[in-house]
PLY file of the C-alpha trace (Angstrom):
ply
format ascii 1.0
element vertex 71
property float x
property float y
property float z
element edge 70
property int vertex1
property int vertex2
end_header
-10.74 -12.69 -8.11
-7.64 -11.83 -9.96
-9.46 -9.48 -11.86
-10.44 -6.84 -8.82
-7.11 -7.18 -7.23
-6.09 -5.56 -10.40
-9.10 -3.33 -10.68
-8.06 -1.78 -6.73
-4.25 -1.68 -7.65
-5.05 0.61 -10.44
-7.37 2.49 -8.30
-4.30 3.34 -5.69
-1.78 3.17 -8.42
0.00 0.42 -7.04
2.62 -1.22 -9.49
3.50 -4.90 -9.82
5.08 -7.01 -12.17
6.55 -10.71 -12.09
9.84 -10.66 -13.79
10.80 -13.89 -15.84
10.52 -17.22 -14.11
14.00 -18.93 -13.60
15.11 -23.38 -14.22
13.40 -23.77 -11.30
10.22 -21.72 -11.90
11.09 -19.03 -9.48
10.58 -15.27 -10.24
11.08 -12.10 -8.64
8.22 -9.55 -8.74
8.97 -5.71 -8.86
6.57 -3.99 -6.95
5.42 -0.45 -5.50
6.50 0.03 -1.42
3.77 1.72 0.04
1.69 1.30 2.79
-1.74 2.96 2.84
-3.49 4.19 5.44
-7.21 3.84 5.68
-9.49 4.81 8.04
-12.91 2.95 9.49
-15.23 4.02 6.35
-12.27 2.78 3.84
-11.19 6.88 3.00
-7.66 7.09 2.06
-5.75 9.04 5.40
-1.91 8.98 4.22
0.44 6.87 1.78
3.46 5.95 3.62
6.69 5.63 0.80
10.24 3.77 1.77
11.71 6.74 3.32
9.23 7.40 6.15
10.78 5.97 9.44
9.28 3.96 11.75
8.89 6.83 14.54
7.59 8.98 11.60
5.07 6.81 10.70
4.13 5.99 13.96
3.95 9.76 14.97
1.28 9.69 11.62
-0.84 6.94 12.23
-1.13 8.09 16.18
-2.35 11.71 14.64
-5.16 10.01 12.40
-5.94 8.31 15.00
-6.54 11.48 17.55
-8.29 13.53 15.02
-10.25 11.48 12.61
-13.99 12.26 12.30
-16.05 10.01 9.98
-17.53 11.09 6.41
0 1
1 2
2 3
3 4
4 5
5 6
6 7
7 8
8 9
9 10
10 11
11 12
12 13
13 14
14 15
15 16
16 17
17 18
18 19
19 20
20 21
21 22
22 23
23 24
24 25
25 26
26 27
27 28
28 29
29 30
30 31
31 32
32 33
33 34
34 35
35 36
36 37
37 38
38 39
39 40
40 41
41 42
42 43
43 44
44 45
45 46
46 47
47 48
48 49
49 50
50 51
51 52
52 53
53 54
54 55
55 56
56 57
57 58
58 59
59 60
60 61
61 62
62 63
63 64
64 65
65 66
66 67
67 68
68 69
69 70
């Protein structure tokens, strides 16, 4: 439901907004660019912004990987 999509976007402060709807009905939505990276029991690992590379997050993910130990 609509309403816990916005209940988990607050939770991990994730911003959208659609912008006004054009002749045609169209609209552009202005939105946060993250990527989050959870691990097995759901935990939060990393938050991954625009200027991470793809090597760097890579490098990253493969270290969460090697050295994550459950809750």
């Amino acid at each position: 439901p609509a309403e816990d999509v916005r209940a988990v976007a607050a939770a991990f402060r994730v911003y959208a907004s659609a912008g006004p709807r054009d002749a045609d009905g169209d609209y552009i939505v202005d939105h946060s660019v993250l990527i989050y990276l959870l691990g097995p029991d759901g935990a939060l690992l990393d938050c991954y912004g625009s200027g991470k590379s793809a090597e760097e997050l890579e490098r990253s993910v493969r270290r969460h990987m090697q050295t994550y130990r459950a809750l």
